[in-house]
C-alpha positions, 0 to 999 in steps of 0.5 A: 357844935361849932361857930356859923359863918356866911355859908350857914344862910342858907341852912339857918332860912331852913331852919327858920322856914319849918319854925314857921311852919310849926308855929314857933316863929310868925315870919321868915324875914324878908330879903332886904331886912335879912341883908341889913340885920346880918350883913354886919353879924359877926357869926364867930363869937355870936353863933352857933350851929351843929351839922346834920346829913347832907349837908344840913344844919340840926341847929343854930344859935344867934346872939344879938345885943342892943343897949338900953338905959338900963344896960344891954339886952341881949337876944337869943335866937336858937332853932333846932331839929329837935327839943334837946339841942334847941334848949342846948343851942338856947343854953350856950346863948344865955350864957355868952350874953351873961359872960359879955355882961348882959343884963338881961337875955330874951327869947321869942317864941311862938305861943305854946312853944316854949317848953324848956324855957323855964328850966333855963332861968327864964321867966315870961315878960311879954305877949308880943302881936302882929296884927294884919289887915288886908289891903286888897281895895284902897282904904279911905283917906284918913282925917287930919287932926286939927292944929297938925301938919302932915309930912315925910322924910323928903321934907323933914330933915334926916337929924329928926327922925331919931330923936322924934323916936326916942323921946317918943318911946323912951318910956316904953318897955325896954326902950333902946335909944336907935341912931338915925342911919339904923332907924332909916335903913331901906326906909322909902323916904314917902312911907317914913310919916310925921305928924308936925305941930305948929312951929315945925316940931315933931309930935309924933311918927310911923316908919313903914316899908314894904317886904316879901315874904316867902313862906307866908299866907299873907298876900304878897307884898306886905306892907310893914307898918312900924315905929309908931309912936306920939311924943308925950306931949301931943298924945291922947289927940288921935295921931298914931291913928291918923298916922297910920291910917295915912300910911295904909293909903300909902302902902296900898298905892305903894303895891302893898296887898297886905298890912302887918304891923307888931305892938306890945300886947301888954301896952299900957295905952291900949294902941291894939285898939285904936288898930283894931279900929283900922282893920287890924286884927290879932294874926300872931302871938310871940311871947317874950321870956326873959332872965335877968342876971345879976 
């Protein structure tokens, strides 16, 4: 085992192509979100790999970290040729986020793939969906709520999307506070929508893009439908719904032949209904297991 680097990409997208043939993972991501989310990885103290034949990887390990108000949580992200090395490739994360003072570590895995977990110290939280809709014909042009005006980010001023976000999920599971320029990155500003209340307040938003994805039954490209949240006080009134229906239109005259997009499936307020009412149905389940350090 020793640390990755840059030239272990390729070998990793092996890796996380036969996890998605297997079923463990729902997706290999694509290109542009790939280059955001590693372009600052510091592959030396947060990975691991172990090298197979020909130049192959038999294992790799990936951890991340992100803040809460509760403390930082942190992901272990571990895919291998075989059972044992991926608990022990899932070991060694755990015990790096432990040891950088986590207070929690997490593993995704697809459902009935997470044999070994338990042993580990970690325990089920949270089903975790992405439900899909096709987007071959142009959906109907949503309904507006009354009393709310729609808009985008080219005319919504940048300083407000970030803080719409966090009060919008700061009640959310494992909510983590996002800064403007990570929650913007690669966001077309006529797909990042907000529904604004009289008096030019947010009151609820939804932050789409549109991604390839290789590997994938989903017709290509797939619109990624993501961030949708209502502010407490202007929820219960049809905005989420009216949001994302908006952004389906969008997303269809954007070139989207596909609408992805992922929830909680334990959300208290029942979002997956409002979706299934959209076209959305269940494509995958990710189940979420937890340990917590004390």
């Amino acid at each position: 085992m020793r640390p990755g680097c840059k030239d272990d990409l390729s070998g990793l997208l092996d890796l996380w192509r036969a996890d998605v043939r297997a079923g463990k993972r729902d997706c290999v991501p694509g290109d542009a979100f790939l280059h955001r989310a590693m372009n600052s990885f510091d592959w030396e103290s947060s990975s691991r790999v172990t090298d197979g034949s020909a130049g192959r990887l038999d294992g790799v390990v990936l951890v991340s970290s992100r803040a809460t108000p509760l403390g930082t949580i942190a992901a272990v992200d571990a895919s291998a040729v075989r059972p044992g090395l991926l608990n022990d490739l899932t070991r060694w994360g755990l015990g790096l986020s432990q040891a950088a003072g986590a207070v929690a570590a997490q593993v995704w895995r697809g459902r009935g793939h997470t044999r070994g977990l338990r042993a580990l110290g970690l325990e089920p939280v949270r089903p975790w969906w992405r439900m899909d809709r096709a987007l071959s014909a142009e959906p109907s042009l949503p309904c507006a709520v009354t009393g709310y005006e729609l808009s985008d980010a080219s005319a919504v001023p940048g300083s407000k999307w970030a803080d719409a976000h966090n009060i919008s999920f700061a009640d959310h599971w494992r909510f983590s506070p996002r800064t403007e320029e990570e929650l913007m990155a690669g966001r077309p500003s006529g797909l990042s929508l907000m529904a604004v209340a009289p008096g030019g307040s947010p009151a609820a938003l939804t932050l789409c893009q549109i991604e390839e994805y290789g590997l994938d039954s989903r017709s290509q490209p797939v619109g990624v439908i993501s961030s949708v949240g209502t502010l407490p006080d202007h929820r219960r009134r049809g905005l989420a719904t009216w949001l994302v229906a908006e952004a389906l239109v969008r997303l269809h005259r954007a070139g989207a032949r596909h609408a992805s997009l992922y929830v909680d499936g334990e959300n208290p307020t029942r979002a997956f209904d409002a979706y299934k009412k959209l076209g959305f149905e269940l494509a995958f389940e990710t189940e979420v297991w937890e340990a917590t350090f004390r």
